[in-house]
C-alpha positions in Angstrom: -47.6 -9.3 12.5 -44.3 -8.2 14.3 -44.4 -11.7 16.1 -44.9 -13.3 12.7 -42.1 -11.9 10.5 -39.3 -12.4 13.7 -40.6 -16.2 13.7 -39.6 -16.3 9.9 -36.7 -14.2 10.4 -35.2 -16.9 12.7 -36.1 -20.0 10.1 -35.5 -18.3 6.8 -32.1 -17.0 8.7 -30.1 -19.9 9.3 -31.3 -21.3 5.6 -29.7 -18.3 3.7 -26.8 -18.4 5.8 -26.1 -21.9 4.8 -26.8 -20.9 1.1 -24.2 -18.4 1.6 -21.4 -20.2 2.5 -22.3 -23.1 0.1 -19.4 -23.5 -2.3 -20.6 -23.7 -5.7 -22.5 -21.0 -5.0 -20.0 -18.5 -4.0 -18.4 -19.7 -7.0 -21.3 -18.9 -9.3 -21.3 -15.2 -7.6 -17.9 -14.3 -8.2 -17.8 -15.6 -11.4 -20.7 -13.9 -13.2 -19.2 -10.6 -11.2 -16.1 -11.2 -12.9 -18.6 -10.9 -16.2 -19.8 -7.9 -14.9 -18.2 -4.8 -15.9 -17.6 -6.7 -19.6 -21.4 -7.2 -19.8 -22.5 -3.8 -18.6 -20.4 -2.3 -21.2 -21.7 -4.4 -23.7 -25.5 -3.4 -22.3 -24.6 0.1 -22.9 -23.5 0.0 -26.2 -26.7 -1.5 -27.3 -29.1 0.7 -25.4 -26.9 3.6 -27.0 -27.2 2.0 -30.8 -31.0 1.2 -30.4 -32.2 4.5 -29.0 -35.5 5.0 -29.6 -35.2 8.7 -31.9 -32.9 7.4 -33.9 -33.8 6.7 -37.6 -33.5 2.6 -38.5 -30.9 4.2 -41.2 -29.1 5.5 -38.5 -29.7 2.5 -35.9 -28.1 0.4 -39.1 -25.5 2.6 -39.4 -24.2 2.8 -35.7 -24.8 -1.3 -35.5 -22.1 -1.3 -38.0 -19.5 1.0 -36.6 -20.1 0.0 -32.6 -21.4 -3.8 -33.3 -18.4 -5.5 -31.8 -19.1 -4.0 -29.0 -21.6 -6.4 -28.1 -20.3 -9.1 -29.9 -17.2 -9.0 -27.9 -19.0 -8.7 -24.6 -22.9 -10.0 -24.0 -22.3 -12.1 -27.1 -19.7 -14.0 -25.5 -20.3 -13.6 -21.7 -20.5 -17.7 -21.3 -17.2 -17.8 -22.0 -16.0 -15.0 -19.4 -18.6 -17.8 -17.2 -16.8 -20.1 -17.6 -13.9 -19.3 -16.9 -14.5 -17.1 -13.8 -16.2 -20.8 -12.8 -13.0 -23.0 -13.2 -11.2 -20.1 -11.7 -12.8 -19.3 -8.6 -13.9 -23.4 -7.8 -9.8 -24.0 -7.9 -8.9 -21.2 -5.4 -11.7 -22.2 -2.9 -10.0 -25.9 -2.8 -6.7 -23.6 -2.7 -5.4 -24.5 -6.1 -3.6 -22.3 -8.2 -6.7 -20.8 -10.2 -5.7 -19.2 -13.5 -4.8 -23.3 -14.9 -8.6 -24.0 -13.3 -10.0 -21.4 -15.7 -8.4 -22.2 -18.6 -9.6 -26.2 -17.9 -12.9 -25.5 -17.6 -13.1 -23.2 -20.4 -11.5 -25.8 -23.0 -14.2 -28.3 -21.8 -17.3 -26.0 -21.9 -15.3 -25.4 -25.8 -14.8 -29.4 -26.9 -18.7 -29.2 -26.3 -19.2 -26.4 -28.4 -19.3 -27.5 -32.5 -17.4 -25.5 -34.3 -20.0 -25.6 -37.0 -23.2 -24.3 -38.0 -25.8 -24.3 -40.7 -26.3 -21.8 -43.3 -29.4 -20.4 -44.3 -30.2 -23.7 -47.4 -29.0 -26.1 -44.3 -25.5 -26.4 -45.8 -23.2 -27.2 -43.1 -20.2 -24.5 -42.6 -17.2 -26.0 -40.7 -14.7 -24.5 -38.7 -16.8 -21.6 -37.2 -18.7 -21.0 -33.7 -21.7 -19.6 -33.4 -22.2 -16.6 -31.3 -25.2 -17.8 -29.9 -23.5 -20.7 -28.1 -20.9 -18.7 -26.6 -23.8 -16.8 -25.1 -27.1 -16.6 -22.8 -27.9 -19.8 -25.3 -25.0 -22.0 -23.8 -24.7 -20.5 -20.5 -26.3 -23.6 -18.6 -24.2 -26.1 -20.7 -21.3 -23.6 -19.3 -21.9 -23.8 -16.4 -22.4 -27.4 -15.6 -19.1 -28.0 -18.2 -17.3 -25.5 -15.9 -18.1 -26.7 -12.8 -17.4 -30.5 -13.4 -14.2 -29.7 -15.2 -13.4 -27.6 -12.1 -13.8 -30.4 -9.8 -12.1 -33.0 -11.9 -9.1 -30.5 -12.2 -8.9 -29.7 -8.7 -9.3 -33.4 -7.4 -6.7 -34.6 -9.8 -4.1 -31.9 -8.4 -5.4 -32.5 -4.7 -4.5 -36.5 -5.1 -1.0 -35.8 -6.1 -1.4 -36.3 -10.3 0.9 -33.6 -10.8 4.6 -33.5 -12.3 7.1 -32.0 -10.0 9.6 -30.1 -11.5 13.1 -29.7 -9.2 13.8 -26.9 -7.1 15.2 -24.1 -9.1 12.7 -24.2 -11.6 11.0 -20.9 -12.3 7.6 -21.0 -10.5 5.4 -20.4 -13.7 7.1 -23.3 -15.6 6.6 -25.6 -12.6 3.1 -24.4 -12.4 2.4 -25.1 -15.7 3.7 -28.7 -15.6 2.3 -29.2 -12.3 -0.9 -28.7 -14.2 -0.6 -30.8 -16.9 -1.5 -33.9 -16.2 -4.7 -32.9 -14.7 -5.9 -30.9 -17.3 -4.7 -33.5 -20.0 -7.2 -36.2 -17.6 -9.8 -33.2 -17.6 -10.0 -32.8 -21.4 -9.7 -36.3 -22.0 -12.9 -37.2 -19.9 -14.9 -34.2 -22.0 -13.0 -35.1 -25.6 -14.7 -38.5 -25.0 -18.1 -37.4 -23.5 -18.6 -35.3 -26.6 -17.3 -38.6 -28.7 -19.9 -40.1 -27.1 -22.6 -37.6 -27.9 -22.1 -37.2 -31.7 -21.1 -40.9 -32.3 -23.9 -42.4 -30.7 -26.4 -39.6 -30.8 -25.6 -38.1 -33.8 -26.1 -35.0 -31.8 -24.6 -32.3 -29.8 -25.0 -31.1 -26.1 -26.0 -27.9 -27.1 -28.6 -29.2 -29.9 -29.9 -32.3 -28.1 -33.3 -32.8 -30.0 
């Protein structure tokens, strides 16, 4: 039995060493801890609102006061996703991450509809859905993250950048050094969502 478990020590071994250093999924680790402490707060003020000796009167009554609580935290962990993804992909090709975040989080967004339906099917513009900026869209986040992440970083790696002159205070150069490949970035997903509800009549989120 010994003999058994060293032999699939030393082939399971090199495999999960490999999967640790992979890239993307380093990524995906430090992003969804950068969720963490948001979403276990979040976790907490639901168990505490839903205990089970509490009255529903009283369950009602706490949802009310302590709701956003959740709302701003579980309800919304794609986006802290996201983010984290954009951010941490750009460092590990050594590229200034906070611009990386905010990229990827405007593309997983330009996805997003920024409508929904009303109980009698009446469409209501101009708002987001919870939902979608949770567990619900956390796969389209994450692929939208990742793909902005590497169109962002590959843009600034080949040079697309504006150079500002020496003298210039680092977070304004930053900032144009990152315009052009975030304007290239949002472009590609402004039209891939184009695409979507023009010829579709559709959204990435609500394929069927």
């Amino acid at each position: 039995m010994n003999e058994f478990i060293d032999k699939l020590g030393e082939k399971l071994l090199p495999i999960a060493g490999k999967l640790g250093e992979n890239r993307y999924l380093k990524v995906l680790r430090d992003a969804f801890m950068l969720a963490f402490p948001i979403t276990m707060f979040g976790s907490i003020v639901v168990v505490l609102n839903n205990l089970p000796f509490f009255s529903d009167a009283t369950k009602g009554t706490l949802g009310n006061l302590f709701g956003n609580g959740q709302n701003a935290t579980m309800s919304i962990m794609t986006i802290f996703v996201t983010f984290g993804i954009g951010y941490y992909l750009s460092k590990s090709y050594d590229v200034e991450g906070i611009f990386g975040g905010a990229v990827s989080l405007a593309s997983y967004l330009i996805l997003t509809p920024f409508s929904m339906l009303s109980e009698s099917g009446e469409v209501i513009p101009g708002v987001l859905a919870l939902d979608r900026l949770g567990a619900k869209g956390m796969f389209i986040g994450m692929i939208a993250a990742f793909v902005a992440g590497e169109i962002y970083t590959r843009m600034v790696k080949r040079g697309f950048i504006i150079k500002m002159p020496e003298g210039v205070p680092p977070a304004v150069a930053n900032s144009f050094a990152a315009l052009l490949p975030a304007i290239i970035t949002l472009t590609t997903f402004l039209l891939l969502n184009a695409v979507v509800v023009g010829f579709f009549d559709t959204n990435l989120h609500d394929p069927e």
